[in-house]
TORKOL-4160 file (C-alpha; in steps of 0.2 Angstrom, whole numbers, padded with zeros to 4 digits, m for minus):
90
<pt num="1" X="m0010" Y="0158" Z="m0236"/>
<pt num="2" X="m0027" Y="0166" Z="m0240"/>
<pt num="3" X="m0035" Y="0163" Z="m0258"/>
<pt num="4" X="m0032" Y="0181" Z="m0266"/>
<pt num="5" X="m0014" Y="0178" Z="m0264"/>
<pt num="6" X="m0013" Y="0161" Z="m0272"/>
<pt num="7" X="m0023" Y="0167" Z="m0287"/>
<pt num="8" X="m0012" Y="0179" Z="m0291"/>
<pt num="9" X="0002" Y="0168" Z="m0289"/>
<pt num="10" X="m0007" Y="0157" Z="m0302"/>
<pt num="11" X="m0011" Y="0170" Z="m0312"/>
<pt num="12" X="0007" Y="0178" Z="m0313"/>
<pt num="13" X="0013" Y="0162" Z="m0317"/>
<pt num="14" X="0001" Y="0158" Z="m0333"/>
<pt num="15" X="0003" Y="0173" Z="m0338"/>
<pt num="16" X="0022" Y="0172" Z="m0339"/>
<pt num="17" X="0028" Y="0166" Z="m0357"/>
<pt num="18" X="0037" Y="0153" Z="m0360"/>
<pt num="19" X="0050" Y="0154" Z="m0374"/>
<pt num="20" X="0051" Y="0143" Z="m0386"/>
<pt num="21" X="0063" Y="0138" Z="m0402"/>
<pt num="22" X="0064" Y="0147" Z="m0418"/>
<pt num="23" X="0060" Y="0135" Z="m0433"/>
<pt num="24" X="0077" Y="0134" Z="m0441"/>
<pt num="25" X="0088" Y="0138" Z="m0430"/>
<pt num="26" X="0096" Y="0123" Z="m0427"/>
<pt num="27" X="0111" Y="0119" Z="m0443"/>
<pt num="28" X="0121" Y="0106" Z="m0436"/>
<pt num="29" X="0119" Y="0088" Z="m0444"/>
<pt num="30" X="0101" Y="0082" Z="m0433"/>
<pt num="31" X="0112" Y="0062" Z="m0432"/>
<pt num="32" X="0127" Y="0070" Z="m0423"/>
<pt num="33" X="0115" Y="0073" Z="m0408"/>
<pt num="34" X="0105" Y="0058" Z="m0407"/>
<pt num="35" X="0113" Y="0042" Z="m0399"/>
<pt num="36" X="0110" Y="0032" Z="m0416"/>
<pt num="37" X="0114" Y="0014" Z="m0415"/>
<pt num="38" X="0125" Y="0015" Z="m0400"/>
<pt num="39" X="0112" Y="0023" Z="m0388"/>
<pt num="40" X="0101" Y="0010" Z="m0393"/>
<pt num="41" X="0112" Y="m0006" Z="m0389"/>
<pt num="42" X="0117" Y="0003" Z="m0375"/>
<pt num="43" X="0098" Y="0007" Z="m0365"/>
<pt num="44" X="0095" Y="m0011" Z="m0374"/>
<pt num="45" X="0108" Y="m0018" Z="m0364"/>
<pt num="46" X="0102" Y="m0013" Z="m0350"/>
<pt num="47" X="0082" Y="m0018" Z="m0350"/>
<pt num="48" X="0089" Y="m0034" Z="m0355"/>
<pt num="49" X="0099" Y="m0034" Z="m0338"/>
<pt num="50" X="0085" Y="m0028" Z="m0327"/>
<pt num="51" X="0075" Y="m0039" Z="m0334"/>
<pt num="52" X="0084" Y="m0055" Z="m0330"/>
<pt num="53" X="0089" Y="m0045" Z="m0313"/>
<pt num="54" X="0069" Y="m0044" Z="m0309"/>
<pt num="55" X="0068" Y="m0063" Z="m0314"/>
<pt num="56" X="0083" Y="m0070" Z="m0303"/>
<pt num="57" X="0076" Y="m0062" Z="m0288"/>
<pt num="58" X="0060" Y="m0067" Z="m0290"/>
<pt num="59" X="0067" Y="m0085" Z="m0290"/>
<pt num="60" X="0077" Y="m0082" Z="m0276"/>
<pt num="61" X="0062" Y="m0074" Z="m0264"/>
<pt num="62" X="0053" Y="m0088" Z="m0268"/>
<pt num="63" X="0066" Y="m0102" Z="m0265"/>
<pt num="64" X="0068" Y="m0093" Z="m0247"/>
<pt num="65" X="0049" Y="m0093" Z="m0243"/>
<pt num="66" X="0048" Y="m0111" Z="m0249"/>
<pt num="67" X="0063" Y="m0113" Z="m0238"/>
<pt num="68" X="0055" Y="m0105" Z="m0223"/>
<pt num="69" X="0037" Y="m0115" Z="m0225"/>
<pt num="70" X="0048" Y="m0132" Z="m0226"/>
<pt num="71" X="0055" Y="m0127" Z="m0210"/>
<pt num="72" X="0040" Y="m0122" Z="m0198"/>
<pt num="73" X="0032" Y="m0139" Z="m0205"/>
<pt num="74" X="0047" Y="m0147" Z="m0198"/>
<pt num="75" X="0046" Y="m0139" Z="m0182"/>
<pt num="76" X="0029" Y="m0139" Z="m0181"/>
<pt num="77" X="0031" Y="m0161" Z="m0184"/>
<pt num="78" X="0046" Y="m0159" Z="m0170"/>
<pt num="79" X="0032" Y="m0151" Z="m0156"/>
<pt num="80" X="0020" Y="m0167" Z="m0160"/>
<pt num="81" X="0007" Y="m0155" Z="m0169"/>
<pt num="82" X="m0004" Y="m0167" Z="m0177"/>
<pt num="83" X="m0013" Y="m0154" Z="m0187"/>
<pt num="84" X="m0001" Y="m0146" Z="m0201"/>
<pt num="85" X="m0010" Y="m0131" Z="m0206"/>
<pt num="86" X="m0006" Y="m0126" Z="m0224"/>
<pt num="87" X="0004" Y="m0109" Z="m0227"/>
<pt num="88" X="m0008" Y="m0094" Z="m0230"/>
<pt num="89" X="m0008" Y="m0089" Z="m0250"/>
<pt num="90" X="0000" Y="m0072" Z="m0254"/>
């Protein structure tokens, strides 16, 4: 695509207006379309979840690489290794 054809895409596309909203239009009651309370518990509710979902994994990652250590020091003591080297640090 050469240049002059991508400028003019660029320039028919900043020049094309974007409508927007009329002041006043709106003359419902603004609280019946906002979650209010509800919506908040709700999205609440759920960070709280993740949260503790994103914490319960991280435990259980870890328990499996500690897991995983314990048992190459074991097979490294089994194949008469005399030198244990130490895990490498993430």
């Amino acid at each position: 695509m050469s240049f002059g054809v991508l400028a003019s895409y660029v320039i028919v596309w900043l020049a094309d207006p974007t409508p927007s909203p009329t002041p006043g239009e709106f003359t419902g009651n603004e609280n019946d379309v906002t979650p209010g309370v509800i919506g908040f518990v709700a999205t609440a509710f759920i960070a709280v979840a993740a949260v503790l979902l994103i914490i319960d994994m991280t435990r259980r990652i870890r328990r499996v690489r500690y897991r995983a250590e314990a048992q190459e020091r074991i097979a490294a003591e089994e194949a008469g290794e005399t030198e244990v080297r130490p895990a490498p640090e993430d």
